[in-house]
Structure formats: structure tokens, C-alpha cells
BAMI-228935 format. One record per residue: residue in three letters; x, y negated, z of N, C-alpha, C in turn. Coordinates in nm, 2 decimals. Each point is the difference from the previous one (the first is absolute). Example, Ala and Ser with C-alpha at 12.3 -4.5 7.8 and 13.67 -1.06 7.14 Angstrom:
! residues 2
   residuo       nx       ny       nz      cax      cay      caz       cx       cy       cz
       ALA     1.32     0.57     0.78    -0.09    -0.12     0.00     0.09    -0.12     0.00
       SER    -0.04    -0.11    -0.07     0.09    -0.11     0.00    -0.08    -0.11     0.08
***
This chain:
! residues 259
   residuo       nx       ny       nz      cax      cay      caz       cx       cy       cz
       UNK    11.40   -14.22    11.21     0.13    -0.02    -0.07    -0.02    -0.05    -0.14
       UNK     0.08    -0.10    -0.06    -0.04    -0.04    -0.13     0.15     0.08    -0.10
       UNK    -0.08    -0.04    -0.12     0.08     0.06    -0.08     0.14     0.01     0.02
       UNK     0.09    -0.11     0.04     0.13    -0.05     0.05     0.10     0.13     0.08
       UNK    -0.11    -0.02     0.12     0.03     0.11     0.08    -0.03     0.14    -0.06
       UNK    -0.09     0.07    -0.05     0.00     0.11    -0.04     0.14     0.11    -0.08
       UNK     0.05    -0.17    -0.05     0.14     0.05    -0.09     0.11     0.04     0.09
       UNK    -0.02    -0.03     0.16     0.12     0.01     0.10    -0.07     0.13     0.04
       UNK    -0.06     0.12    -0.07    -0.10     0.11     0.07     0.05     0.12    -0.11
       UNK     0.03    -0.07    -0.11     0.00     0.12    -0.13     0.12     0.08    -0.04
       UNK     0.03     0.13     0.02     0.11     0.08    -0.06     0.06    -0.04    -0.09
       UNK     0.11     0.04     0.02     0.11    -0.05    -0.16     0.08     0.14    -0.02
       UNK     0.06    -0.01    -0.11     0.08     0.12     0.00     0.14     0.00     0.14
       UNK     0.07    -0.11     0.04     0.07     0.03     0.05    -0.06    -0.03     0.16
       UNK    -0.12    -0.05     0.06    -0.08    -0.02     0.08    -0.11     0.11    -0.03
       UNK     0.04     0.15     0.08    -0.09     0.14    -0.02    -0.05     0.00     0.06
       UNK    -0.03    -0.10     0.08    -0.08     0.01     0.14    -0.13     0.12     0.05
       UNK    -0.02     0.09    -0.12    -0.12     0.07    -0.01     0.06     0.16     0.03
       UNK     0.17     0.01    -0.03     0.06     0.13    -0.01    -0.03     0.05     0.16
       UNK    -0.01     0.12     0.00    -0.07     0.04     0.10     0.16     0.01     0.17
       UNK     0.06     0.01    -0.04     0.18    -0.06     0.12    -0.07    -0.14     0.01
       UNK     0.02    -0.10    -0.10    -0.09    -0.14     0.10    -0.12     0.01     0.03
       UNK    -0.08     0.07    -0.05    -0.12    -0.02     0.11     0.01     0.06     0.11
       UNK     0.05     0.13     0.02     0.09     0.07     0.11    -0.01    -0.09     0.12
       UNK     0.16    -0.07    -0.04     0.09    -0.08     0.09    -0.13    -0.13     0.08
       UNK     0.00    -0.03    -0.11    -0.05    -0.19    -0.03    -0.11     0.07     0.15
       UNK    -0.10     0.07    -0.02    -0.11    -0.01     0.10     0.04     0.08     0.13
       UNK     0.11     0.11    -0.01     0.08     0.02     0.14     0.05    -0.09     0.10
       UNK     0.02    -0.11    -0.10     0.12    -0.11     0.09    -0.10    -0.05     0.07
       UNK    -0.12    -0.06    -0.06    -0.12    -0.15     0.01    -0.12     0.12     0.05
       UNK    -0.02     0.12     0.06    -0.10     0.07     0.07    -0.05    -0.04     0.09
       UNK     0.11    -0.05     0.12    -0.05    -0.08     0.12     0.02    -0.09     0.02
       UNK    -0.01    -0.11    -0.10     0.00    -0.13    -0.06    -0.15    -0.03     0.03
       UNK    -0.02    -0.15     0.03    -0.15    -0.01     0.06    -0.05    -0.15    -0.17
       UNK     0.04    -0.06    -0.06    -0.01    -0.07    -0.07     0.10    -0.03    -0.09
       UNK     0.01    -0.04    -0.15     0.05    -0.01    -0.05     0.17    -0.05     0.02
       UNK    -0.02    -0.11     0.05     0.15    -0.01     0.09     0.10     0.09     0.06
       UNK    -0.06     0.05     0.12     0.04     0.11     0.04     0.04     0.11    -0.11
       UNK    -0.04    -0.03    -0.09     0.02     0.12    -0.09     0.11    -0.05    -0.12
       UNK     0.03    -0.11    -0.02     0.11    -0.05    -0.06     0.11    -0.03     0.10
       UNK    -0.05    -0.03     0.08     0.19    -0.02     0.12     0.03     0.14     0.01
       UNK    -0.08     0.10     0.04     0.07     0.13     0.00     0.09     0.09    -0.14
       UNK    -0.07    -0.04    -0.12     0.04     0.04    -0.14     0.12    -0.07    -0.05
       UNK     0.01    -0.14     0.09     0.11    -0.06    -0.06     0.14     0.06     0.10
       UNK    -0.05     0.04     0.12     0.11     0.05     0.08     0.06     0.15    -0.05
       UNK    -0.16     0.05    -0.04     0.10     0.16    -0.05     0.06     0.00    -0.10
       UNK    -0.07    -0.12    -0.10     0.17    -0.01    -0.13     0.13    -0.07     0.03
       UNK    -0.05    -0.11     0.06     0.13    -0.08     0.07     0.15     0.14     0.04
       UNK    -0.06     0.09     0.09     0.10     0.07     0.06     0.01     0.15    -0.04
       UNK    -0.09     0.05    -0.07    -0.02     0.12    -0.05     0.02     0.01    -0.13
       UNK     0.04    -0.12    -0.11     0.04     0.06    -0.13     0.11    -0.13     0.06
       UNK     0.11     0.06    -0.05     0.16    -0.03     0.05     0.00    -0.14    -0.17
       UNK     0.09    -0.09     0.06     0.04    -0.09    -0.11     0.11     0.06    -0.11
       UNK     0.00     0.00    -0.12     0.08     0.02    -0.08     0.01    -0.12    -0.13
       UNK     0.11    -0.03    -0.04     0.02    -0.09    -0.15    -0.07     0.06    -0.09
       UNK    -0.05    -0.05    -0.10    -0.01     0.04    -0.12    -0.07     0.12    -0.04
       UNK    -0.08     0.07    -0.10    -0.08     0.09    -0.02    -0.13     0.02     0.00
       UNK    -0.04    -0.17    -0.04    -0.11    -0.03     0.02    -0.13     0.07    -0.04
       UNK     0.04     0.10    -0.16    -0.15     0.06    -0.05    -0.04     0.11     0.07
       UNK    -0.04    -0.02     0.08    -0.06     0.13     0.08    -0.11    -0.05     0.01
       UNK    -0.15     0.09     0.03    -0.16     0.01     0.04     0.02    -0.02     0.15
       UNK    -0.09    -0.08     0.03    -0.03     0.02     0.19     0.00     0.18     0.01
       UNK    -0.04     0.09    -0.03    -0.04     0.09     0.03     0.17     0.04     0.02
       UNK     0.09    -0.01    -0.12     0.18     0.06     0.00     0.06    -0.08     0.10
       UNK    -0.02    -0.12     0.03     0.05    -0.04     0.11    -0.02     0.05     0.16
       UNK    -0.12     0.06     0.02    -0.05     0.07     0.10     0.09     0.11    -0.03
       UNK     0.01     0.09    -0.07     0.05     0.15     0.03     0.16    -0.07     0.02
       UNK     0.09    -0.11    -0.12     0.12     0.01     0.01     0.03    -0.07     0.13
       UNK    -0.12    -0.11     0.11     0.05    -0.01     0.14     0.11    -0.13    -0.02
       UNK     0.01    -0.05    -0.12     0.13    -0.13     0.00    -0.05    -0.05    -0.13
       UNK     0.02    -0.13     0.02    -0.01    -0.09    -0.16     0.07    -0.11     0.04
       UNK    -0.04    -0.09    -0.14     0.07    -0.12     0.02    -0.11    -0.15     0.08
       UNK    -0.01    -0.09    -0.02    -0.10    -0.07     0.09    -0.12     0.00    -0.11
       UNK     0.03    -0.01    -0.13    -0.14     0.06    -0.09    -0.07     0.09     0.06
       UNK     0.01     0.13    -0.01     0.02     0.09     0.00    -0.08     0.03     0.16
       UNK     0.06    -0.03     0.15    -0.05     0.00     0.09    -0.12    -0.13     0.04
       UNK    -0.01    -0.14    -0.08    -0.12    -0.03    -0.02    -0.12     0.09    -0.10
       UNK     0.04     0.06    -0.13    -0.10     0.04    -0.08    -0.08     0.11     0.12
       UNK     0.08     0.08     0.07    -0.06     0.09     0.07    -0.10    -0.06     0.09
       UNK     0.06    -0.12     0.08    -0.10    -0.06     0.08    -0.13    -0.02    -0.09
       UNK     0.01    -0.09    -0.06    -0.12    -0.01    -0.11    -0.09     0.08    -0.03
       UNK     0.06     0.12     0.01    -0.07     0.17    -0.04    -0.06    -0.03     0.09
       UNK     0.02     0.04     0.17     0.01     0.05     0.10    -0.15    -0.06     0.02
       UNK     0.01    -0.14     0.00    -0.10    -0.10     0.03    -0.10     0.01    -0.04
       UNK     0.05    -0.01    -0.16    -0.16     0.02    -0.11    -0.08     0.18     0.06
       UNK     0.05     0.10     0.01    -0.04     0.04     0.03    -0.06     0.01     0.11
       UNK     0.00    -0.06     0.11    -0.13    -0.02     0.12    -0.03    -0.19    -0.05
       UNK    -0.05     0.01    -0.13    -0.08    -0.10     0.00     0.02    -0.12    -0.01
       UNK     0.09    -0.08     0.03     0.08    -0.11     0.06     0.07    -0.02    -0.15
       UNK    -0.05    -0.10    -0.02     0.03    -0.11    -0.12     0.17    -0.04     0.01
       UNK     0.09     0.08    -0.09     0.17    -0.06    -0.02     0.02    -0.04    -0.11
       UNK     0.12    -0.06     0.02     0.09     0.00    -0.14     0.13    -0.06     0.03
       UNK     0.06    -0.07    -0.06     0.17    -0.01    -0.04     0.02    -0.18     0.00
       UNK     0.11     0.00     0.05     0.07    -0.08    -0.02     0.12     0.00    -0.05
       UNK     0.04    -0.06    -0.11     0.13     0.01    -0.06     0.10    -0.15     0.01
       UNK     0.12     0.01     0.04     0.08    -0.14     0.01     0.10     0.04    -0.08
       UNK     0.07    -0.06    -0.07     0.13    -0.03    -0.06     0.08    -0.09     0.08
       UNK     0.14     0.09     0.05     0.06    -0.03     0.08     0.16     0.00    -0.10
       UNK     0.10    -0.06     0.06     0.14     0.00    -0.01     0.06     0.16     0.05
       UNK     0.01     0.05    -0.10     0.05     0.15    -0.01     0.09     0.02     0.15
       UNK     0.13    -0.08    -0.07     0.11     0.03     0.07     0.06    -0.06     0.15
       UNK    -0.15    -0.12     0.07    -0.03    -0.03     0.06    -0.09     0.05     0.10
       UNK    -0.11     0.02    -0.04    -0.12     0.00     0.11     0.01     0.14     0.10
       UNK     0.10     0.06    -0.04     0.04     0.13     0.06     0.07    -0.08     0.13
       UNK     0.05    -0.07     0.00     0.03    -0.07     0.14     0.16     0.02     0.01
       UNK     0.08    -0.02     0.14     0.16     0.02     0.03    -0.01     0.13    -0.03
       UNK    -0.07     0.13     0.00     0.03     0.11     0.01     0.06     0.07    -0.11
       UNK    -0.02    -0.10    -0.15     0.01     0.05    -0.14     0.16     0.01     0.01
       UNK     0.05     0.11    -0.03     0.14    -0.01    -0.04     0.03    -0.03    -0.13
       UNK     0.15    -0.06     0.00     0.04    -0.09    -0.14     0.01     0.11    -0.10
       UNK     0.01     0.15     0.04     0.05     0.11    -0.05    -0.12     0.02    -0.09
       UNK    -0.12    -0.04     0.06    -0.18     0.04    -0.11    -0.01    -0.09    -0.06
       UNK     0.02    -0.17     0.06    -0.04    -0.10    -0.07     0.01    -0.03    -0.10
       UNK     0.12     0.05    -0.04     0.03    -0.04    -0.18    -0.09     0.12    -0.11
       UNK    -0.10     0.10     0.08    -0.08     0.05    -0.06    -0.10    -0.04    -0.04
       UNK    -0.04    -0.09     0.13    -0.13    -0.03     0.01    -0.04    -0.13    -0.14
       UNK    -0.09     0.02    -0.02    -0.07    -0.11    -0.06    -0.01    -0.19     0.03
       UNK     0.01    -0.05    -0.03    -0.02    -0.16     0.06    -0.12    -0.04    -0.02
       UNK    -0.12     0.13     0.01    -0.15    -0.03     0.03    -0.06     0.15     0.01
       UNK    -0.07    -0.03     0.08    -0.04     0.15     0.01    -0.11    -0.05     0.07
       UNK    -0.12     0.16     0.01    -0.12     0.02     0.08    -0.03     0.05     0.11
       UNK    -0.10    -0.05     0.08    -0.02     0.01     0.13    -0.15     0.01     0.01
       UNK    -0.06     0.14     0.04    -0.12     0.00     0.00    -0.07     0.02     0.15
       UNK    -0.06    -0.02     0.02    -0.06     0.04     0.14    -0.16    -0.02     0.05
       UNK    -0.10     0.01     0.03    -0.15     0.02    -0.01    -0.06    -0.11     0.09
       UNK    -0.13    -0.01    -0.07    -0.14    -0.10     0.02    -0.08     0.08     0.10
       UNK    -0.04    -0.09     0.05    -0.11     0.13     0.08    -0.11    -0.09     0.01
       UNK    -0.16     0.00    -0.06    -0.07    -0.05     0.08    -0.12    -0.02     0.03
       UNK     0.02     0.00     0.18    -0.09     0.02     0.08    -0.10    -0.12     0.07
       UNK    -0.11     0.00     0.03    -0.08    -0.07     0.04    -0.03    -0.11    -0.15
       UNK     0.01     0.00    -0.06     0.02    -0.09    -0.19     0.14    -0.08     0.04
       UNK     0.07     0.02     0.05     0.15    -0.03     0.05     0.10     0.12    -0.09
       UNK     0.06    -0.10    -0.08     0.15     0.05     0.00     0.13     0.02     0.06
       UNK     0.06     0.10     0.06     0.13    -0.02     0.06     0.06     0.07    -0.09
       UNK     0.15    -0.05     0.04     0.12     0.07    -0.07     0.04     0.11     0.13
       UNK     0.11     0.09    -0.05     0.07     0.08     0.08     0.03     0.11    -0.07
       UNK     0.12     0.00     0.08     0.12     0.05    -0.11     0.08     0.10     0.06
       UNK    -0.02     0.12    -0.05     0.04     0.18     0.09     0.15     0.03    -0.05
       UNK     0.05    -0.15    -0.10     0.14     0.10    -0.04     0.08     0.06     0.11
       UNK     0.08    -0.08     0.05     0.09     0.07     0.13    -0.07     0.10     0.14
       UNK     0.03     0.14     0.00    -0.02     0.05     0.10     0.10    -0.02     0.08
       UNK    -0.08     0.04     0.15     0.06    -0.03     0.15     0.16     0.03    -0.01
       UNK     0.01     0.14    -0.05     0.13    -0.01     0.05     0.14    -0.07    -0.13
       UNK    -0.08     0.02    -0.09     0.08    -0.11    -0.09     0.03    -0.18     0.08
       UNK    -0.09    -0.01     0.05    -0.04    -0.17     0.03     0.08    -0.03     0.12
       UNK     0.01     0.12     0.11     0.05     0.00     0.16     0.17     0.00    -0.05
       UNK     0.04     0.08    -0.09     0.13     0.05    -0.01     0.08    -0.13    -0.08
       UNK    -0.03    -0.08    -0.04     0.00    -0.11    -0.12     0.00    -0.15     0.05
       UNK    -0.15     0.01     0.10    -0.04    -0.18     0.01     0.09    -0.07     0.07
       UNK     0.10     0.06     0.10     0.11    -0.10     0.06     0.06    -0.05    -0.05
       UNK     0.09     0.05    -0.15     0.06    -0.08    -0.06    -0.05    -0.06    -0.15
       UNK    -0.16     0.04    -0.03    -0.07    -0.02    -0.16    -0.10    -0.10     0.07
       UNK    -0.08    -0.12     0.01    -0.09    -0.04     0.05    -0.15     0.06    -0.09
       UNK     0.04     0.02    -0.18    -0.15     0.04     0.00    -0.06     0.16     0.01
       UNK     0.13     0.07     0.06    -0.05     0.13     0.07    -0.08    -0.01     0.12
       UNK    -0.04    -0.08     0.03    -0.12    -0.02     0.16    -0.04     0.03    -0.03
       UNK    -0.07     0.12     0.05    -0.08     0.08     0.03    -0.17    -0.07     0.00
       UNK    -0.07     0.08    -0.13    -0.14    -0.07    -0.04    -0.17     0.06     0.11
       UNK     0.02    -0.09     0.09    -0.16     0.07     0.06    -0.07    -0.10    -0.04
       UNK    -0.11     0.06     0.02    -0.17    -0.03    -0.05    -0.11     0.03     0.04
       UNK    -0.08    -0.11     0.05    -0.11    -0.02     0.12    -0.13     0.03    -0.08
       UNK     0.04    -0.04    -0.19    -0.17     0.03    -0.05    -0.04    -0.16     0.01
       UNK     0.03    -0.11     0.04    -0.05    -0.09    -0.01     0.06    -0.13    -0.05
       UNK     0.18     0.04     0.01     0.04    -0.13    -0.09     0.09     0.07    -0.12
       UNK     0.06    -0.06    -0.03     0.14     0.04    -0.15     0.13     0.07     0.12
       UNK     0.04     0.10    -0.05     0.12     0.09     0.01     0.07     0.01    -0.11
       UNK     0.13    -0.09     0.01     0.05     0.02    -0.10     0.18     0.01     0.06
       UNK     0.07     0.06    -0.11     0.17    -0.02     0.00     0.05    -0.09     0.05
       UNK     0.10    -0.01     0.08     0.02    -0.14     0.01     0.09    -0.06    -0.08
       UNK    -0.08    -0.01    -0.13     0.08    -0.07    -0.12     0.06    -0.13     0.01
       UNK     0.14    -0.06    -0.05     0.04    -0.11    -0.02    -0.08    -0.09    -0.09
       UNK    -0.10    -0.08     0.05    -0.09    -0.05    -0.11     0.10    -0.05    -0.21
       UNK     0.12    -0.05     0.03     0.08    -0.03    -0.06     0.00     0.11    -0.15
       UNK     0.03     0.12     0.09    -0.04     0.12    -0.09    -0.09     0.04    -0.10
       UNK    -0.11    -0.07     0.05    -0.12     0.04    -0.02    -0.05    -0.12    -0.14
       UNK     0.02     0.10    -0.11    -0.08    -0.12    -0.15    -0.13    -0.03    -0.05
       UNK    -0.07     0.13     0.02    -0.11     0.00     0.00    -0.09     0.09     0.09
       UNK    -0.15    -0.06     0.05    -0.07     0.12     0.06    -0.13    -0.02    -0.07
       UNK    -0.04     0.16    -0.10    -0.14     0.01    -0.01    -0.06     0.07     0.08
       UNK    -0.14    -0.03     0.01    -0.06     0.11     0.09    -0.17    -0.07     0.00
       UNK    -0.10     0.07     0.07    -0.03     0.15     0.00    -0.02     0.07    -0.16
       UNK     0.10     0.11    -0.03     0.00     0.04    -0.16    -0.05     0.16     0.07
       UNK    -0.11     0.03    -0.12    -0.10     0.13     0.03     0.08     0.11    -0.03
       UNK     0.07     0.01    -0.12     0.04     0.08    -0.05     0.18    -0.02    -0.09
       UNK     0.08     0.10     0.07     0.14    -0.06    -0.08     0.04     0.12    -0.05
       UNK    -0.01     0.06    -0.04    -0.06     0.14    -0.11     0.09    -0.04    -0.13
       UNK     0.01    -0.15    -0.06     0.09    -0.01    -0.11     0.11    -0.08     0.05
       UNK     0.02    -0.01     0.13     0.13    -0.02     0.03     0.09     0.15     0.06
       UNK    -0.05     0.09     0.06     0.05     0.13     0.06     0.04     0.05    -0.09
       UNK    -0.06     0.03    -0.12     0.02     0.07    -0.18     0.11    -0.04    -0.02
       UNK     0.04    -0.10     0.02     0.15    -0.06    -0.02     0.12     0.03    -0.01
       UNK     0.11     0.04    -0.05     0.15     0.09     0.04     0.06    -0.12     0.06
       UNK     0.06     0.08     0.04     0.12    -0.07     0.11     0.09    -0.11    -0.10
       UNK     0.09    -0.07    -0.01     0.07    -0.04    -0.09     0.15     0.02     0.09
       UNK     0.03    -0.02     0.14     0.13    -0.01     0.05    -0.07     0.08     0.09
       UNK    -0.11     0.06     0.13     0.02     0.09     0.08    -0.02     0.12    -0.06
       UNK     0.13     0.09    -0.01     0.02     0.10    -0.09     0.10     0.08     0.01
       UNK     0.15     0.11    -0.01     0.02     0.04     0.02     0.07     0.01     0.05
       UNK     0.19    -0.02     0.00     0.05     0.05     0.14     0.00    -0.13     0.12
       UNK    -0.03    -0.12    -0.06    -0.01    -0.13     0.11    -0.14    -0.03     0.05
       UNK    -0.12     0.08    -0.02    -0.09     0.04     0.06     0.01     0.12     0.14
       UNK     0.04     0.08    -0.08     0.06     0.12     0.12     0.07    -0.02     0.09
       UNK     0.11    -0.11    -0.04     0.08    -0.03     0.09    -0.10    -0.11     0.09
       UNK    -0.12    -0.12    -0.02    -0.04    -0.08     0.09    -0.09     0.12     0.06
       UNK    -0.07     0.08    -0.04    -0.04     0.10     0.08     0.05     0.11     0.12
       UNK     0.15    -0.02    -0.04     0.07     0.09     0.13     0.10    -0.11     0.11
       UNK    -0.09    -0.13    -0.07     0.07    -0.12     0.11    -0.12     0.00     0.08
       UNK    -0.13     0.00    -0.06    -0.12     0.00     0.09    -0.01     0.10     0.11
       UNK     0.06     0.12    -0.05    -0.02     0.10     0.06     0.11    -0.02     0.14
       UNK     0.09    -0.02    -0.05     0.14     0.00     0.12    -0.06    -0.14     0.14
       UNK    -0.05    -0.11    -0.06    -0.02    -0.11     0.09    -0.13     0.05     0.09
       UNK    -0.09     0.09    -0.11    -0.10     0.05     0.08     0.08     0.11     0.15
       UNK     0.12     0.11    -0.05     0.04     0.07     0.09     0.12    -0.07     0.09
       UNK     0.03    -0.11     0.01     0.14    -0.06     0.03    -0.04    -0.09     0.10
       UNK     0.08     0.05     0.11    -0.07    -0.05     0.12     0.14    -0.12     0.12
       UNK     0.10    -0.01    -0.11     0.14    -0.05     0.03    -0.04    -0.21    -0.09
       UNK    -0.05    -0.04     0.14     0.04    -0.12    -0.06     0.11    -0.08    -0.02
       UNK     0.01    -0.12    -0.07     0.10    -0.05    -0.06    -0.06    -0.14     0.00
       UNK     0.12    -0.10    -0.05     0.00    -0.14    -0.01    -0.06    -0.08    -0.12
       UNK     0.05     0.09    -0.12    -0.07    -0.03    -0.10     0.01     0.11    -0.13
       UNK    -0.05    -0.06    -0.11    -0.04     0.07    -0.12     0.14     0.10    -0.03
       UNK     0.11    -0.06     0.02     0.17     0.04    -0.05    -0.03     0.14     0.09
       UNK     0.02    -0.01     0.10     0.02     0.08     0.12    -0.11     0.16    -0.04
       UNK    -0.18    -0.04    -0.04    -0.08     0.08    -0.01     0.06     0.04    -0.18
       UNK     0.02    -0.07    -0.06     0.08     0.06    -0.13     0.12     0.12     0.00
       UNK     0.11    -0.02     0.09     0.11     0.13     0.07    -0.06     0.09     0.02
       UNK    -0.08    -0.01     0.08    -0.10     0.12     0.05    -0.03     0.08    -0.09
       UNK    -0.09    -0.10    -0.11    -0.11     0.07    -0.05     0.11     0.09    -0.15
       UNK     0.14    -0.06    -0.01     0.07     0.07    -0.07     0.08     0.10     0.01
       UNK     0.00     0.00     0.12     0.08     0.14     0.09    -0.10     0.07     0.02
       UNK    -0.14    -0.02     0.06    -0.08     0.15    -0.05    -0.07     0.05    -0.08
       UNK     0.00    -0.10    -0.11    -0.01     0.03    -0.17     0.09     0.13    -0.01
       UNK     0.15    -0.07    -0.01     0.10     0.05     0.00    -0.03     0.16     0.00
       UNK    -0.06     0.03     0.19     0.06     0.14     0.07    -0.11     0.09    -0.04
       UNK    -0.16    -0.11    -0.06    -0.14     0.09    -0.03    -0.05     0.02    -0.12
       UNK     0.10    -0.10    -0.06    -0.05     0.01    -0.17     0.09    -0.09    -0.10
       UNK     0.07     0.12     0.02     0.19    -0.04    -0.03    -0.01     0.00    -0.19
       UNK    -0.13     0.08    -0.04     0.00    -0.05    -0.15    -0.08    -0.16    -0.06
       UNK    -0.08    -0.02     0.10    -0.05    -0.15     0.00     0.08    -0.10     0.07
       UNK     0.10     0.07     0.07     0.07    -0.15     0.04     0.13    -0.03    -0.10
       UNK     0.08     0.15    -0.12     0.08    -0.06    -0.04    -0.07    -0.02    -0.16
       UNK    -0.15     0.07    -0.02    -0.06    -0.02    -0.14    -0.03    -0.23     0.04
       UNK    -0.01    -0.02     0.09    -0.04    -0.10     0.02     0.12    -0.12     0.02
       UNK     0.10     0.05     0.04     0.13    -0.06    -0.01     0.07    -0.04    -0.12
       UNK    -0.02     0.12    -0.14     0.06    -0.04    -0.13    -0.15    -0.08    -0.04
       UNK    -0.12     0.01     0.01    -0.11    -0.10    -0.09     0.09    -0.15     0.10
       UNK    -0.02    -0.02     0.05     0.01    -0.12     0.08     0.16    -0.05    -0.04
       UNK     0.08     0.08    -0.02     0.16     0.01    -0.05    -0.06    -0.10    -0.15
       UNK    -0.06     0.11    -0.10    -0.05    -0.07    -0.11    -0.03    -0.12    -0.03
       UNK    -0.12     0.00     0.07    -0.11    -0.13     0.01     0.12    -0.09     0.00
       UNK     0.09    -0.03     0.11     0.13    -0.10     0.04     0.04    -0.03    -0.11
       UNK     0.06     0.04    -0.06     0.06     0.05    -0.13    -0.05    -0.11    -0.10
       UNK    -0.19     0.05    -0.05    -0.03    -0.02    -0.06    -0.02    -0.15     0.00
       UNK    -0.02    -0.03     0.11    -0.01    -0.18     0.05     0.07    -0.02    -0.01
       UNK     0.13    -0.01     0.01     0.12    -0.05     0.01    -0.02     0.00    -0.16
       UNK     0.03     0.05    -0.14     0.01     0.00    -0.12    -0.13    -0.08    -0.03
       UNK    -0.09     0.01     0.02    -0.12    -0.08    -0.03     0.02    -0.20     0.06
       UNK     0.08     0.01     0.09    -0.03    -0.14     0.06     0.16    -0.04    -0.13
       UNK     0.10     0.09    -0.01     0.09    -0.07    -0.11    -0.08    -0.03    -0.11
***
């Protein structure tokens, strides 16, 4: 391995790959794994479906992501990265700058979008094997992706053979920039949030949650929006009317700002 590679091998503070939960996991999953390969399709499947998708909350250690079991797509790539580096296997990151309020697909309701940012990040991991780089990308678990992809197209569901790119199926349109393979993103995770944050974070978080348990399909986004505000409503009746007067506001505020 030349110097290059070695840097796709080395701990970071938020890449703990050495804490003793990922050495744990990382060599339980890849035990009866016969070659390196084998041993990355299997690690990408137990994060894929074993740490649940969430928005936002990106500074977390691979190691907190393992105990808290959900992150955001940072977050469940940085763990892969752990997972990897620890049996050996040369990772790292890929970062794209995407259209905030877009790349989320039909699924984004109008009710978040005016939260969202009009650029935002999208991380997801390098893997590589044989002096081959592939991409693939663990954000969406199974049952997020199954419950979603009929009416979102980049909720398809991400499998991975280990030998080509697995990726979202992003609207290329979306998509502004892609860097990659980056060793270490350590001074982008340190980062604070600037708009995923408090009650319109919690609220895209108990939309994730509901689409993940909601098994009543519909025609489109209007239709899964009713829903998702009637059992706001009956499960978390302080976030759907704390979420009702910010959004009341925000209206407000636009309206006086566009005079």
C-alpha cells in the first residue's frame, strides 16, 4: 500500500474505529467472510438495515452511532468507514452537494421544504477493494426504502454486489457537486447544524419515523402529508401544534419581507 492508501486506514476522532463496540461488531459481522469483499458487502448490509435513517445530528463518533442504532446518512456512512477500517479494508467518504429542497425526491412535503436549505450535504462511502474504488451508499434502510419507493423514486432500495457503485437513485439534476475518495471529514462533522435544528428537525424526524411505520398507500405527497398530520396530531400533539404556530410565523414573516 502506498502512502495514499494508508490515509484510507487511519483513526480520526469521529472515525473510532479502535473503540472496543466497533471492533466488537465490525469482526462479528465479517467472521465468516472468506475475503475482503465478502467482508464489505456484509458490513454494508448490517449498517444499511441495522442503524435506522434519521435527518440531521450529524456529530456523533462511529462508536455513538452504533449504541444510538439511527443517524443521518453521515453518520451511517462514518460507521461504515469504522466498520471497514477496522478489518483492514482501505475506506473513506464521499461528499456531494446537492439541492436541499429537492434531492429528497416527491416524498419531501411543502410543510419541511421551506426549512430546508437550497444546498445541503450528502455523504455516503468509498470502498476500495482489489486497488478499485467503489461507491455505496447505506443511507436508506429496508424498511424506510420498501414503505416509500412506490411513490419517491430515490427511495429504491440500495443493494451491493462489492464490485460496481451502489448508489441513491439521485436525480442527477440535483446533484452540484461530487468529491470523493476524501480520507477524513473530521472538520466537516465538527460543524453545527445551521437549519437542521429544533422543532422543524423533530418534526422531519417524526415524518421519517411515521413513513417508516405507515403502511396505507396513497397517490401522492398531499395525500401522505394528511396522514402524517393527523398522527402528528394523535402522537405528538405538542410538535404538531408547536410546529403549526413556527410555520404560522415563518408565513407571516415572508409575506412582510417580500413587501
Amino acid at each position: 500500500m502506498n502512502e495514499n492508501i494508508q490515509n484510507f486506514l487511519q483513526e480520526t476522532r469521529f472515525c473510532d474505529f479502535n473503540h472496543p463496540l466497533i471492533q466488537g461488531i465490525a469482526h462479528k459481522i465479517a467472521e465468516n467472510c472468506t475475503n475482503d469483499r465478502e467482508k464489505a458487502v456484509s458490513l454494508f448490509y448490517w449498517v444499511r438495515d441495522n442503524i435506522l435513517y434519521r435527518v440531521g445530528l450529524w456529530q456523533r463518533k462511529a462508536s455513538e452511532t452504533l449504541i444510538e442504532k439511527e443517524g443521518a446518512c453521515t453518520n451511517k456512512t462514518n460507521l461504515l468507514v469504522a466498520l471497514l477500517r477496522a478489518n483492514n479494508i482501505p475506506a473513506g467518504y464521499g461528499i456531494m452537494k446537492v439541492h436541499g429542497q429537492r434531492y429528497f425526491g416527491p416524498i419531501a412535503m411543502p410543510m419541511l421544504k421551506k426549512f430546508a436549505g437550497e444546498m445541503s450535504t450528502h455523504v455516503y462511502a468509498m470502498v476500495n477493494l482489489n486497488n478499485k474504488w467503489i461507491k455505496c451508499d447505506p443511507s436508506d434502510d429496508r424498511e424506510l426504502s420498501e414503505n416509500t419507493f412506490y411513490l419517491n423514486p430515490p427511495s429504491k432500495l440500495v443493494e451491493w454486489d462489492g464490485f460496481q457503485d451502489a448508489m441513491l437513485n439521485l436525480n442527477k439534476e440535483h446533484v452540484l457537486k461530487n468529491d470523493y475518495p476524501i480520507a477524513n471529514i473530521d472538520p466537516w462533522m465538527v460543524k453545527k447544524p445551521r437549519r437542521a435544528k429544533g422543532i422543524p428537525l423533530k418534526v422531519a424526524n417524526l415524518f421519517v419515523k411515521f413513513l417508516r411505520e405507515n403502511k396505507q398507500k396513497v397517490n401522492n405527497i398531499k395525500d401522505i402529508e394528511a396522514l402524517f398530520k393527523e398522527w402528528m396530531k394523535v402522537n405528538y400533539p405538542l410538535y404538531f401544534y408547536s410546529f403549526s404556530i413556527l410555520s404560522l410565523w415563518k408565513n407571516i414573516k415572508s409575506k412582510f419581507q417580500e413587501e
